[in-house]
CHARMM-style PDB file with segment names, atoms N, HN, CA, C and O in Angstrom:
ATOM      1  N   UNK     1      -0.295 -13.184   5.718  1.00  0.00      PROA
ATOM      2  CA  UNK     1       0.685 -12.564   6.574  1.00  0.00      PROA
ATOM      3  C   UNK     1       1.560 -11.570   5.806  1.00  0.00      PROA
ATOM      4  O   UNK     1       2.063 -10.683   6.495  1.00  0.00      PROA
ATOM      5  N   UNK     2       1.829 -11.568   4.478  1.00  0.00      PROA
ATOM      6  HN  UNK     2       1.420 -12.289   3.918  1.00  0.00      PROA
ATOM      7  CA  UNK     2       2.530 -10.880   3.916  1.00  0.00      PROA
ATOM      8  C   UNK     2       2.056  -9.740   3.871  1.00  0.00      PROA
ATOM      9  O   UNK     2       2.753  -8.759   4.128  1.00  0.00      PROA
ATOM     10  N   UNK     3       0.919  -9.659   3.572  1.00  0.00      PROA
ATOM     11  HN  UNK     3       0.352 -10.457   3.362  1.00  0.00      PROA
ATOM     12  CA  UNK     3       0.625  -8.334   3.672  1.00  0.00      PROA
ATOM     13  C   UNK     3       0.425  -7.761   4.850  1.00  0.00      PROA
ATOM     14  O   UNK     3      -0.724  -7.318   4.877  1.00  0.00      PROA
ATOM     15  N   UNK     4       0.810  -7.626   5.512  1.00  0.00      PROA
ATOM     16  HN  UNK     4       1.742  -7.986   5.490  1.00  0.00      PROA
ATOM     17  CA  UNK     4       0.183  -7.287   7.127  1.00  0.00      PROA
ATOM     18  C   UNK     4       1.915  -6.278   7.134  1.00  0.00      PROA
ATOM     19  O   UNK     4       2.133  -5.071   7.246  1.00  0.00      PROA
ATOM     20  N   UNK     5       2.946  -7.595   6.942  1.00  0.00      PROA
ATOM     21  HN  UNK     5       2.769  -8.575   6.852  1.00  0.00      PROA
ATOM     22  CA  UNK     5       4.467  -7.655   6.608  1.00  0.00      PROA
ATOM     23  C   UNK     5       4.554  -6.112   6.046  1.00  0.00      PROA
ATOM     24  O   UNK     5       4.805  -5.139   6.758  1.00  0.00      PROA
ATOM     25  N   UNK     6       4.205  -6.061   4.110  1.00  0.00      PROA
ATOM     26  HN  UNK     6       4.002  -6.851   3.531  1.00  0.00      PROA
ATOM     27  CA  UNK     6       4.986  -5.275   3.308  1.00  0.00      PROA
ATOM     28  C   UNK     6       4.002  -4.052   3.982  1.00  0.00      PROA
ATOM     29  O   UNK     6       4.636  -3.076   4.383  1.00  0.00      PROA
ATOM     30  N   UNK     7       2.493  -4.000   4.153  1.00  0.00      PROA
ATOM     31  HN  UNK     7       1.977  -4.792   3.828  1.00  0.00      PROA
ATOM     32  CA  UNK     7       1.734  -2.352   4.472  1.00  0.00      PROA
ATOM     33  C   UNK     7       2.655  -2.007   5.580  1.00  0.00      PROA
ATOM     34  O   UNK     7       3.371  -1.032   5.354  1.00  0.00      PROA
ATOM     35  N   UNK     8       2.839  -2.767   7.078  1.00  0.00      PROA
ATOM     36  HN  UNK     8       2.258  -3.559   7.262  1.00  0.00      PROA
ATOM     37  CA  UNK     8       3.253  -2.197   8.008  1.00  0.00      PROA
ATOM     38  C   UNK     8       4.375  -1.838   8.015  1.00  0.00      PROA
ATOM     39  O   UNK     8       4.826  -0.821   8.544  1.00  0.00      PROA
ATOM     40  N   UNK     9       5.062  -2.843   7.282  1.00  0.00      PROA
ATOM     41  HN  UNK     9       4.696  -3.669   6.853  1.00  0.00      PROA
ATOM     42  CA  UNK     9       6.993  -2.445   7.236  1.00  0.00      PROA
ATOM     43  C   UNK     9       7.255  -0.786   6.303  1.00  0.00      PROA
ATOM     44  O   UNK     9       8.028   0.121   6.609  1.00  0.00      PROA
ATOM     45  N   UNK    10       6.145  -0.878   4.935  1.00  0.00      PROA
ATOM     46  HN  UNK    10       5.517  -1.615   4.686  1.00  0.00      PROA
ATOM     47  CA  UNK    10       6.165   0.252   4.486  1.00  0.00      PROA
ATOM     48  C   UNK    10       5.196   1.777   5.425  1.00  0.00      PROA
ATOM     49  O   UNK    10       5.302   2.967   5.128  1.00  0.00      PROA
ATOM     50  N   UNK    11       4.573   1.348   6.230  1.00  0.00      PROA
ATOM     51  HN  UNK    11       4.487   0.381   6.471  1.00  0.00      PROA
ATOM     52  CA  UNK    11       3.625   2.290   7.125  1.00  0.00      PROA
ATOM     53  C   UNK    11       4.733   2.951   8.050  1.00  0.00      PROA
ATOM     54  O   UNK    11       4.634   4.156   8.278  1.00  0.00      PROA
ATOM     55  N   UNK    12       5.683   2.294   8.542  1.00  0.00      PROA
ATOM     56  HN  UNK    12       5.763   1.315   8.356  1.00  0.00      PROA
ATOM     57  CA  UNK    12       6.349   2.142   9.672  1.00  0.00      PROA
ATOM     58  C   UNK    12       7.970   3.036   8.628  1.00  0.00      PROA
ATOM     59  O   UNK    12       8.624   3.921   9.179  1.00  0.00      PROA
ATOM     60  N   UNK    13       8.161   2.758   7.796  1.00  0.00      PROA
ATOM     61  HN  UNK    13       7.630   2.039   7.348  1.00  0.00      PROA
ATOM     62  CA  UNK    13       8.885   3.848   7.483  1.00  0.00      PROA
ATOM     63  C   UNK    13       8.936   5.063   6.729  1.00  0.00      PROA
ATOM     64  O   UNK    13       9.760   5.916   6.398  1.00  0.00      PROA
ATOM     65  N   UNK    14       7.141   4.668   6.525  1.00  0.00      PROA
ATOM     66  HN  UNK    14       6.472   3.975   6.794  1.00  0.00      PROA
ATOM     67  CA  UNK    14       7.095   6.362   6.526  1.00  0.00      PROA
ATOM     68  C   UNK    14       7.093   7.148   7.391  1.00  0.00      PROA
ATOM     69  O   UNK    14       7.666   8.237   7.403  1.00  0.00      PROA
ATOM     70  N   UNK    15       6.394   6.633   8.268  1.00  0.00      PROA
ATOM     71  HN  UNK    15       5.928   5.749   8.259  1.00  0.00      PROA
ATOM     72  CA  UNK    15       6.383   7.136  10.103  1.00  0.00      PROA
ATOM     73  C   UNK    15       7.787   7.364  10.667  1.00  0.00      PROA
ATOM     74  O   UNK    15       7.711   7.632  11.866  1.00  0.00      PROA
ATOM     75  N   UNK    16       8.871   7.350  10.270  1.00  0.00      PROA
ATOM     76  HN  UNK    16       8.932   7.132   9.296  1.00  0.00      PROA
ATOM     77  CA  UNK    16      10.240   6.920  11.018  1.00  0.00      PROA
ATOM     78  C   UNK    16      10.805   8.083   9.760  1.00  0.00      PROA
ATOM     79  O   UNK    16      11.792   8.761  10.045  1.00  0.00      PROA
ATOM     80  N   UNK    17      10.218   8.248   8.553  1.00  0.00      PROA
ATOM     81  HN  UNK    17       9.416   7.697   8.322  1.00  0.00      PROA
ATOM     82  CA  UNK    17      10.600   9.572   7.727  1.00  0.00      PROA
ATOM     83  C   UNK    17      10.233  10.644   8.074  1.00  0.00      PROA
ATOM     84  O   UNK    17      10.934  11.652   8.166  1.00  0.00      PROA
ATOM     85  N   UNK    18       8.421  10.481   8.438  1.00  0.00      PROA
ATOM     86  HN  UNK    18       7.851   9.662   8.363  1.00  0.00      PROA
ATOM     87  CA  UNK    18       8.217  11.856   8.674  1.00  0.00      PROA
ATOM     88  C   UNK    18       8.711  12.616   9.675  1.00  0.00      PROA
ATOM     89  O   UNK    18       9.100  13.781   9.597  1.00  0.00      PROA
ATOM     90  N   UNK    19       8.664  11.559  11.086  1.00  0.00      PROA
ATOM     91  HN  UNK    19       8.347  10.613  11.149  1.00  0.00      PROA
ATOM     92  CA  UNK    19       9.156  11.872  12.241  1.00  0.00      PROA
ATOM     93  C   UNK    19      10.795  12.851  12.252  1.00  0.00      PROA
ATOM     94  O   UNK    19      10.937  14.015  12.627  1.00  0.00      PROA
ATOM     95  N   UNK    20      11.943  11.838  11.669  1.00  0.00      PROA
ATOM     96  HN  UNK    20      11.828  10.893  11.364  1.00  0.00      PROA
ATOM     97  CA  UNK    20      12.507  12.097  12.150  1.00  0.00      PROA
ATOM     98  C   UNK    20      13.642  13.073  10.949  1.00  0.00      PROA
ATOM     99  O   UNK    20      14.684  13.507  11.440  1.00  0.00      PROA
ATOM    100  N   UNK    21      13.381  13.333   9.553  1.00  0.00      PROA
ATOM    101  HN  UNK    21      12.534  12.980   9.154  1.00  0.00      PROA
ATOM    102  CA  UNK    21      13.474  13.431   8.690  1.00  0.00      PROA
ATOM    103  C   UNK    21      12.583  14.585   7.443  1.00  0.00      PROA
ATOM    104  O   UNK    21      12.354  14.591   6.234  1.00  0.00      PROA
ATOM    105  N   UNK    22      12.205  15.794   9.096  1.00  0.00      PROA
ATOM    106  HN  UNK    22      12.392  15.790  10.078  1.00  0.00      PROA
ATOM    107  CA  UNK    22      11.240  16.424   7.689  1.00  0.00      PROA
ATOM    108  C   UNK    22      11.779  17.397   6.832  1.00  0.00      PROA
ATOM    109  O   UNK    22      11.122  17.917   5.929  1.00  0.00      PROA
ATOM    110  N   UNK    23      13.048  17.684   7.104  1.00  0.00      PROA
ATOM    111  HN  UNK    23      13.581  17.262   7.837  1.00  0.00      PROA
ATOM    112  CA  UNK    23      14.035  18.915   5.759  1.00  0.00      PROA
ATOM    113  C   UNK    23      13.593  17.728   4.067  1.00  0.00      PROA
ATOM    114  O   UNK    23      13.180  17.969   2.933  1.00  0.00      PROA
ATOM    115  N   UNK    24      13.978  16.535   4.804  1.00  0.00      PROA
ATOM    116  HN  UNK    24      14.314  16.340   5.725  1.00  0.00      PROA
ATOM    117  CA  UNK    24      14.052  15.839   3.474  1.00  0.00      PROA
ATOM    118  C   UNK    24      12.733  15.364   3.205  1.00  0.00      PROA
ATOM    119  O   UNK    24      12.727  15.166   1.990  1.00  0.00      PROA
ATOM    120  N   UNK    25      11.673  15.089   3.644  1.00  0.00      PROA
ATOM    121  HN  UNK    25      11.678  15.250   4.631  1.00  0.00      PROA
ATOM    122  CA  UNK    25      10.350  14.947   2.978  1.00  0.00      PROA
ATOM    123  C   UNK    25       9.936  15.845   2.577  1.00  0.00      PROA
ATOM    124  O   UNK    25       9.287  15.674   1.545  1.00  0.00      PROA
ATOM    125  N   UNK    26      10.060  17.618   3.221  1.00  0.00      PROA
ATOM    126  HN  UNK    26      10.588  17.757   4.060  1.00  0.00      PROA
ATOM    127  CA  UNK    26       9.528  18.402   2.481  1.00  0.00      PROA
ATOM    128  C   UNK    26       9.809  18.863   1.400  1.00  0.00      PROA
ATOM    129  O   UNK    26       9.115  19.678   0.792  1.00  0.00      PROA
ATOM    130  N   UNK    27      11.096  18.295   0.946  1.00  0.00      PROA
ATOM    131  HN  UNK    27      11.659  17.633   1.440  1.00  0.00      PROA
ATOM    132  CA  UNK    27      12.108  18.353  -0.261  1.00  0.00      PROA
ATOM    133  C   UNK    27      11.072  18.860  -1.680  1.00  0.00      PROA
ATOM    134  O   UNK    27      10.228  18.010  -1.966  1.00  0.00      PROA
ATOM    135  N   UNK    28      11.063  19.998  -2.474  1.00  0.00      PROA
ATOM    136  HN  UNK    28      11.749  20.688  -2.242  1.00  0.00      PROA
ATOM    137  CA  UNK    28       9.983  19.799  -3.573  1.00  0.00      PROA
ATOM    138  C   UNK    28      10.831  19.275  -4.510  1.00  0.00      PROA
ATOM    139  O   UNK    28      12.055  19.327  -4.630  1.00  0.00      PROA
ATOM    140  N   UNK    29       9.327  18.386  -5.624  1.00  0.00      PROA
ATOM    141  HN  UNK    29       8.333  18.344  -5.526  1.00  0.00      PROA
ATOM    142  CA  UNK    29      10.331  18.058  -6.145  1.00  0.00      PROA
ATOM    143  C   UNK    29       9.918  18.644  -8.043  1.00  0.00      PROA
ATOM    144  O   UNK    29      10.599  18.660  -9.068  1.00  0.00      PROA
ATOM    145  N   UNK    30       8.413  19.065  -7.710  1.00  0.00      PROA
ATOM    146  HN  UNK    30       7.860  19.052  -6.877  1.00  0.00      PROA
ATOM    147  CA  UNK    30       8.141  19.712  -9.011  1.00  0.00      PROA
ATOM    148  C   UNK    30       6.842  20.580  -8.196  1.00  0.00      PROA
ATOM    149  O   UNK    30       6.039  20.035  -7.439  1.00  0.00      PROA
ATOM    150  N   UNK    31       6.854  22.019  -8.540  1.00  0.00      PROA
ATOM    151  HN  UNK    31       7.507  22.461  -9.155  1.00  0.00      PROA
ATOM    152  CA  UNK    31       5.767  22.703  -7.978  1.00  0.00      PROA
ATOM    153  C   UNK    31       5.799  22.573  -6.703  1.00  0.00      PROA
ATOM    154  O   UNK    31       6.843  22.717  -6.067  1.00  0.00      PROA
ATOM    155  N   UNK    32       4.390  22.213  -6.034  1.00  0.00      PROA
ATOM    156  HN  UNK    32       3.542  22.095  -6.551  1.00  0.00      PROA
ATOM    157  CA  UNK    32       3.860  22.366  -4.719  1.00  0.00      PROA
ATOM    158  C   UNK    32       4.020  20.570  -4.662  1.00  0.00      PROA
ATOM    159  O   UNK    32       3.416  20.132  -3.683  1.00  0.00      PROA
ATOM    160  N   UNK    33       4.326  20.075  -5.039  1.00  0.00      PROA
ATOM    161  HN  UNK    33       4.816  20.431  -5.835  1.00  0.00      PROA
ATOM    162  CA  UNK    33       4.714  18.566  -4.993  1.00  0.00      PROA
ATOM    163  C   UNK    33       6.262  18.170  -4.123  1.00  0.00      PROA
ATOM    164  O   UNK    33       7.351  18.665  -4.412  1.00  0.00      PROA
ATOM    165  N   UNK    34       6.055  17.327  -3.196  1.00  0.00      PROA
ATOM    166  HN  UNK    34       5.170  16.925  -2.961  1.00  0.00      PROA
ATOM    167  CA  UNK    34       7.209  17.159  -1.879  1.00  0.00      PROA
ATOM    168  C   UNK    34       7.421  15.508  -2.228  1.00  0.00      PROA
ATOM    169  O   UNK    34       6.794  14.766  -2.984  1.00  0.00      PROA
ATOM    170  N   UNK    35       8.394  15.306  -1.485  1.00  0.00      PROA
ATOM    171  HN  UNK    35       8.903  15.908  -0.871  1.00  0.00      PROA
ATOM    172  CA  UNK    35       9.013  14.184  -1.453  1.00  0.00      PROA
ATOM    173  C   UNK    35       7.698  13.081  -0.601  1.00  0.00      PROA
ATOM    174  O   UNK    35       7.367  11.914  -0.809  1.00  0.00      PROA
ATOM    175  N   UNK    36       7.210  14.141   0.414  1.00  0.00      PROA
ATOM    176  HN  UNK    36       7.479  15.090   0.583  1.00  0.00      PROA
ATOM    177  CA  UNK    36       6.391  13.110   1.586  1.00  0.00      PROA
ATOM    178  C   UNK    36       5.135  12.505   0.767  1.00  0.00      PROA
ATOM    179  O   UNK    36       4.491  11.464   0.898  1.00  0.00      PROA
ATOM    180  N   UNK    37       5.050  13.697  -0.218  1.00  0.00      PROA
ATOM    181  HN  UNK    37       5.573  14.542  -0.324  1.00  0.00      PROA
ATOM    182  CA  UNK    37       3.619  13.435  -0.809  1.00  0.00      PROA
ATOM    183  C   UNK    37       3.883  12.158  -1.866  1.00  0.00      PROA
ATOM    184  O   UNK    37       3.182  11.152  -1.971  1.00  0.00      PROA
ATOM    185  N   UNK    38       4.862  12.427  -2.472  1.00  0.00      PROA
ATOM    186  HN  UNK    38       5.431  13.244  -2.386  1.00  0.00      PROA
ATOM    187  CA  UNK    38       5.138  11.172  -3.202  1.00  0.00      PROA
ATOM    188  C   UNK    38       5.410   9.814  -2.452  1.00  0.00      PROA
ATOM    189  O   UNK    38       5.125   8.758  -3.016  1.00  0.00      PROA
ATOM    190  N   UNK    39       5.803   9.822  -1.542  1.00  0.00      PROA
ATOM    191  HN  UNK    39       6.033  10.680  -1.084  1.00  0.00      PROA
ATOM    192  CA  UNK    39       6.044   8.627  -0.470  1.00  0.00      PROA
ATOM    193  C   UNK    39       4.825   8.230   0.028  1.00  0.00      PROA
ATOM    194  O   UNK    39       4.629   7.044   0.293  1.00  0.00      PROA
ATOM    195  N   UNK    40       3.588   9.464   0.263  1.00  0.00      PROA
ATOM    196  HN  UNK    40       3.748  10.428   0.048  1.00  0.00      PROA
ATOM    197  CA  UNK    40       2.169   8.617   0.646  1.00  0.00      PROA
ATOM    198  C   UNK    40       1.701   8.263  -0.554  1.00  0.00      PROA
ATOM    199  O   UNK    40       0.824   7.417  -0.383  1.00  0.00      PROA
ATOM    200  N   UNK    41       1.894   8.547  -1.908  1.00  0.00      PROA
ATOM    201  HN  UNK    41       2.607   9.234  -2.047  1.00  0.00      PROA
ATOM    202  CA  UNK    41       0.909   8.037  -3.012  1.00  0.00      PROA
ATOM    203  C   UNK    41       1.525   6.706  -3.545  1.00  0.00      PROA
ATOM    204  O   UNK    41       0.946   5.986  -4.358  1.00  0.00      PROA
ATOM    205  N   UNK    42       2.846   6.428  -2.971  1.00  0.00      PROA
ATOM    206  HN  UNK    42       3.317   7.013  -2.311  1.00  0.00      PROA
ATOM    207  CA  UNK    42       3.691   5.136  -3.555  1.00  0.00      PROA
ATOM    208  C   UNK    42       3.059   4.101  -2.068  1.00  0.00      PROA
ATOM    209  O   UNK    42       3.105   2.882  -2.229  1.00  0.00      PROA
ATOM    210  N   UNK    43       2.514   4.629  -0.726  1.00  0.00      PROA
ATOM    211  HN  UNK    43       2.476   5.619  -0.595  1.00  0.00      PROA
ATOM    212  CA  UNK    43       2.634   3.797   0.122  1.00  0.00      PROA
ATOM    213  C   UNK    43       0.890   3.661  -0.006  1.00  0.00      PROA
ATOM    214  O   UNK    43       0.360   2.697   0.547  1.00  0.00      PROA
ATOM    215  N   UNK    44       0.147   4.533  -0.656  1.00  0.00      PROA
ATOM    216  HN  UNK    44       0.577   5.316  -1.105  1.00  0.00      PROA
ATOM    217  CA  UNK    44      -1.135   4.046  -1.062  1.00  0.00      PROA
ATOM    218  C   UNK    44      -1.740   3.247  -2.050  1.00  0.00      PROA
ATOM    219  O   UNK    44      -2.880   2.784  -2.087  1.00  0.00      PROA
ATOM    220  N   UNK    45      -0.528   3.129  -3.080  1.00  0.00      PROA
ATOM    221  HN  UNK    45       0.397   3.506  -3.049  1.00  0.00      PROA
ATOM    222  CA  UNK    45      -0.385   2.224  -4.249  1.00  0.00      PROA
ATOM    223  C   UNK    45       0.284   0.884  -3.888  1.00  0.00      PROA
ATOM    224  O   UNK    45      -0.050  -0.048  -4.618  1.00  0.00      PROA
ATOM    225  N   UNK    46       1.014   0.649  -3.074  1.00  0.00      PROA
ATOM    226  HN  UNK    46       1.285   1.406  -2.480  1.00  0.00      PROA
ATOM    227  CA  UNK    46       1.523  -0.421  -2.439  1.00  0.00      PROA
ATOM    228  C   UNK    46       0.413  -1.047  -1.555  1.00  0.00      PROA
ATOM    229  O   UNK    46       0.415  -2.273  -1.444  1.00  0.00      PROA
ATOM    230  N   UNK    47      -0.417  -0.409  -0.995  1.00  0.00      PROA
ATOM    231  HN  UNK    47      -0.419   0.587  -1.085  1.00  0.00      PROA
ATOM    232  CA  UNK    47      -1.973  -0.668  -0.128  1.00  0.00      PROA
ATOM    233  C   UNK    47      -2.720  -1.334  -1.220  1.00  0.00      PROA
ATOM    234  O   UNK    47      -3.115  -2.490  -1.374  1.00  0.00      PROA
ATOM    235  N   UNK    48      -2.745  -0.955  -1.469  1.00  0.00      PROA
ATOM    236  HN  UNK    48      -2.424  -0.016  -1.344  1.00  0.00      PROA
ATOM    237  CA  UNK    48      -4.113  -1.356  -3.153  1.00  0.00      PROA
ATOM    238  C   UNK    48      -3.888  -2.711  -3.676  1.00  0.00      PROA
ATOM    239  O   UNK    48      -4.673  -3.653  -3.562  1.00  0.00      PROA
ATOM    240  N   UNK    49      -2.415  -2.727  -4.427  1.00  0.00      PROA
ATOM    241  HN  UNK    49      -1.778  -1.962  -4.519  1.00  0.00      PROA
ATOM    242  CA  UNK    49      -1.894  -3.546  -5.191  1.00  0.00      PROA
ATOM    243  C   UNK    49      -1.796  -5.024  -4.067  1.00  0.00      PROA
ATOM    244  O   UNK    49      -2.359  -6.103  -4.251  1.00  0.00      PROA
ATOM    245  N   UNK    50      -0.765  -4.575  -2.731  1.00  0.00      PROA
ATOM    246  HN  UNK    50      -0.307  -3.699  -2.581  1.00  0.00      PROA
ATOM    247  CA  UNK    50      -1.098  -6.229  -2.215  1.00  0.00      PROA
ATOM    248  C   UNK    50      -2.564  -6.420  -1.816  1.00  0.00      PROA
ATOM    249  O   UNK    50      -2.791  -7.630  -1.778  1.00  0.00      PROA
ATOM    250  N   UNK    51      -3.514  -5.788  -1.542  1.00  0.00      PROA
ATOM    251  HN  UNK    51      -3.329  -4.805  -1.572  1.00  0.00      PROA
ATOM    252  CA  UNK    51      -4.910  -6.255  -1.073  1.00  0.00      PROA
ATOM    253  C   UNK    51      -5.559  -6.732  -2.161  1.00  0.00      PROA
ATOM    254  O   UNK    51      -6.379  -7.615  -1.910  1.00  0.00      PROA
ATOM    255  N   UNK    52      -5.420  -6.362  -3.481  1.00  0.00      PROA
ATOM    256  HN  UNK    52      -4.753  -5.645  -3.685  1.00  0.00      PROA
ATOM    257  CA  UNK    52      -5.897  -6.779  -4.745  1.00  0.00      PROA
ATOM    258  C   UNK    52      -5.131  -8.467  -4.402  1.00  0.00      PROA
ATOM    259  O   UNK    52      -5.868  -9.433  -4.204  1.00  0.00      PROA
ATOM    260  N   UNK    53      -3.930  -8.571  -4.382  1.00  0.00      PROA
ATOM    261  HN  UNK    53      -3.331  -7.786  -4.543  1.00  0.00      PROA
ATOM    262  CA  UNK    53      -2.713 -10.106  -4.785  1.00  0.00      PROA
ATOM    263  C   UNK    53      -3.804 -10.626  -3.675  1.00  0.00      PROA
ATOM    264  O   UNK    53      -4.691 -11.411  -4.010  1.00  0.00      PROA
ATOM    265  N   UNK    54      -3.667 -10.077  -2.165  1.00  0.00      PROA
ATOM    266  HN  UNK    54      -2.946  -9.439  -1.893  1.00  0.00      PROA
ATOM    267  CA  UNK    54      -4.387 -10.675  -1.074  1.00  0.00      PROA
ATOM    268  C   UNK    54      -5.584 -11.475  -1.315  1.00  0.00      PROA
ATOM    269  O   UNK    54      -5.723 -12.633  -0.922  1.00  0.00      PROA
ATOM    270  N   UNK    55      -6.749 -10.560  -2.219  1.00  0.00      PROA
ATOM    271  HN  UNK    55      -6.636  -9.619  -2.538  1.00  0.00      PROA
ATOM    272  CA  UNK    55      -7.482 -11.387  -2.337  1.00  0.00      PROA
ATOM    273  C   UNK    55      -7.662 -11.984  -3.455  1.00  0.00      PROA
ATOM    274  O   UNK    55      -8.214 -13.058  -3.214  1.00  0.00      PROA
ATOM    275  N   UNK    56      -7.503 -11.864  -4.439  1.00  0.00      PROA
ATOM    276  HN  UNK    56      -7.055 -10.992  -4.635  1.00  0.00      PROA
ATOM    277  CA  UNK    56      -7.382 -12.966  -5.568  1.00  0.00      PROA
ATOM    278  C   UNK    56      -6.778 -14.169  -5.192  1.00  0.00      PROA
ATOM    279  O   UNK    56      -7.249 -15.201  -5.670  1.00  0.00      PROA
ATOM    280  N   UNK    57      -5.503 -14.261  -4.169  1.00  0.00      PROA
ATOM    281  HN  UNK    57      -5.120 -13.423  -3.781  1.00  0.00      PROA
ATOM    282  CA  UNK    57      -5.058 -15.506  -3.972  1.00  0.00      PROA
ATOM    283  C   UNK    57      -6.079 -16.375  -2.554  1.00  0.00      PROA
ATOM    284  O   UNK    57      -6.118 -17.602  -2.462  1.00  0.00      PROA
ATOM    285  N   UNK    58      -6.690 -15.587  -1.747  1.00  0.00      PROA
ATOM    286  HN  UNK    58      -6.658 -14.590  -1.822  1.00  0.00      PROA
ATOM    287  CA  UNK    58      -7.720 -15.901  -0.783  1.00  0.00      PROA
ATOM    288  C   UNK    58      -8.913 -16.844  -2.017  1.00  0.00      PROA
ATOM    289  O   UNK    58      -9.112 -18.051  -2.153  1.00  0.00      PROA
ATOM    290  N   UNK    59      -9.425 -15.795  -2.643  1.00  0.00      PROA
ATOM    291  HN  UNK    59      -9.263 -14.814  -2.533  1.00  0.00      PROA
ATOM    292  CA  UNK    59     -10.435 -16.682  -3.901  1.00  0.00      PROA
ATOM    293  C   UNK    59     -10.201 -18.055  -4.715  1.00  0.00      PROA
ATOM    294  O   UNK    59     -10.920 -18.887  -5.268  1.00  0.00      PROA
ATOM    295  N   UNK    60      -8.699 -17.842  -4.484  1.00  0.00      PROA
ATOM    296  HN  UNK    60      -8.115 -17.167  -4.035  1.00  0.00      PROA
ATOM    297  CA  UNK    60      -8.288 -19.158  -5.586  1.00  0.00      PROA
ATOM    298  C   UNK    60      -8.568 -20.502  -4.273  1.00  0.00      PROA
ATOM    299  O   UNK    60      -9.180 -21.400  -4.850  1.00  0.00      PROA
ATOM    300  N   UNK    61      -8.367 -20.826  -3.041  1.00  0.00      PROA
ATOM    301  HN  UNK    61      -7.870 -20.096  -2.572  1.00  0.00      PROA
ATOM    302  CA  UNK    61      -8.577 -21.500  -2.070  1.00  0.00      PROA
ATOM    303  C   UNK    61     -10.226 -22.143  -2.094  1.00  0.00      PROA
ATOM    304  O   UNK    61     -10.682 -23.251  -1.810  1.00  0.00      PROA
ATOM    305  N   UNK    62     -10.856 -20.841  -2.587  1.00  0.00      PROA
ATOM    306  HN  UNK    62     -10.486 -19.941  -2.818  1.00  0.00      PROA
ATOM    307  CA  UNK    62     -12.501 -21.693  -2.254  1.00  0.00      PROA
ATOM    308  C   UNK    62     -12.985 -22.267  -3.745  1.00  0.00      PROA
ATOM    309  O   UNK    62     -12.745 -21.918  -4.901  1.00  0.00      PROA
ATOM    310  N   UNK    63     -13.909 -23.483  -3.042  1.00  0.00      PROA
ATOM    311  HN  UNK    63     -14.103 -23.766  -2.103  1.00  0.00      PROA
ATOM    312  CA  UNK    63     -14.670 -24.006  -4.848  1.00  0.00      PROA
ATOM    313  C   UNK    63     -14.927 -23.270  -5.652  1.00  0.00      PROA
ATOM    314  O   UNK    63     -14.851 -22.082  -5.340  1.00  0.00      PROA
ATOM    315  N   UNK    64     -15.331 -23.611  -6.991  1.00  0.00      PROA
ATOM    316  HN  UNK    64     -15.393 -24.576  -7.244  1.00  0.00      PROA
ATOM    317  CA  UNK    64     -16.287 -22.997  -8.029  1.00  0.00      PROA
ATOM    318  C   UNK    64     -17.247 -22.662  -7.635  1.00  0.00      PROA
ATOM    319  O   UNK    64     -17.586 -23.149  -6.557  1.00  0.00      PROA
ATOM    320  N   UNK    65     -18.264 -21.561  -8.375  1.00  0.00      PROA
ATOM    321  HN  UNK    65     -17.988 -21.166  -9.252  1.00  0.00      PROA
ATOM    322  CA  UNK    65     -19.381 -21.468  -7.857  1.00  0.00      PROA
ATOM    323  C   UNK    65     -20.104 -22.402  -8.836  1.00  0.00      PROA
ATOM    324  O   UNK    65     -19.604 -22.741  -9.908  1.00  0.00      PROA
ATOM    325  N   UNK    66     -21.144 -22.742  -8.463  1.00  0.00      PROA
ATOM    326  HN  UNK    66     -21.550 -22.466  -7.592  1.00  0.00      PROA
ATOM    327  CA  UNK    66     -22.172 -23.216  -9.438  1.00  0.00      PROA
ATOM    328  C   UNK    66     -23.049 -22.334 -10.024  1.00  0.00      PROA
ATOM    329  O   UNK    66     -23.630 -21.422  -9.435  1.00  0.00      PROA
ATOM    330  N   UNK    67     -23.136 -22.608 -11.160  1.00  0.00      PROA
ATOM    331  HN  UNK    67     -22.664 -23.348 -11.638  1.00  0.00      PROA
ATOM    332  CA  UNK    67     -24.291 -21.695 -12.595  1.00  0.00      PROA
ATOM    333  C   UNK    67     -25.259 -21.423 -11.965  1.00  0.00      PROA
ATOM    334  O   UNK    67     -26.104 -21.680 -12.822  1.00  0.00      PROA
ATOM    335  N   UNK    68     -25.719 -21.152 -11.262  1.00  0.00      PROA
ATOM    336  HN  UNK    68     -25.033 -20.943 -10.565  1.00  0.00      PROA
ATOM    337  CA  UNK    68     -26.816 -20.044 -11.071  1.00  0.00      PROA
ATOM    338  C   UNK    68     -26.742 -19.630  -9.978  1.00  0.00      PROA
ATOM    339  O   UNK    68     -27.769 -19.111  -9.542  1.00  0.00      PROA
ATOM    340  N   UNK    69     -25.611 -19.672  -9.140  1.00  0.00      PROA
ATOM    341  HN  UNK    69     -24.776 -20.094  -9.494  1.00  0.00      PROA
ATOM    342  CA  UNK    69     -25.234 -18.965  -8.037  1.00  0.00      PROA
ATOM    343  C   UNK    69     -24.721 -17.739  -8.071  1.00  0.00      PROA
ATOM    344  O   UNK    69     -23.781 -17.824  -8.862  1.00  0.00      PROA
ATOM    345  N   UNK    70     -24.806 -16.364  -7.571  1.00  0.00      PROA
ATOM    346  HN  UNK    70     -25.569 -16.295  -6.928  1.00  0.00      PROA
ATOM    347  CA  UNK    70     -23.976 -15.542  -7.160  1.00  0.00      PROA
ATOM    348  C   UNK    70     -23.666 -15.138  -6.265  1.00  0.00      PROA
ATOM    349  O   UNK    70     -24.215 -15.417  -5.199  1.00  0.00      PROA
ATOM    350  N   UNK    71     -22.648 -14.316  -6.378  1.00  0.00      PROA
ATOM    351  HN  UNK    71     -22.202 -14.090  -7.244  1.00  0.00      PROA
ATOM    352  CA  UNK    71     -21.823 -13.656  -4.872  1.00  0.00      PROA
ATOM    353  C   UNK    71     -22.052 -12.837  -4.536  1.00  0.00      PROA
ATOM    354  OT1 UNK    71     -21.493 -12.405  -3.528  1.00  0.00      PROA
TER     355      UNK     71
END
């Protein structure tokens, strides 16, 4: 559930930035580089990182495998 939690809560305010807030996302902040763009690569790194926690802690729940089994 947490993750469902931190992607959408973070999905949901980027959506509520871009919308209502674009003087300040288009903000540059080096070059052709904007505030929004940095806000999708922090909210795509936040994607990654809990689905990685997500499933490593899903894996820890099931048995060992046995020696000559694979996945």
């Amino acid at each position: 559930m947490s993750f469902a939690v931190v992607n959408g809560s973070t999905f949901a305010v980027h959506l509520l930035l871009t919308c209502s807030a674009t003087d300040f996302m288009a903000t540059r902040v080096w070059g052709e580089t904007n505030i929004g763009v940095l806000a999708l690569l922090f909210q795509g790194s936040l994607l990654v990182w809990t689905a990685v926690r997500y499933d490593r802690r899903a894996d820890e729940g099931h048995a060992p495998q046995e020696e000559g089994e694979y996945r």
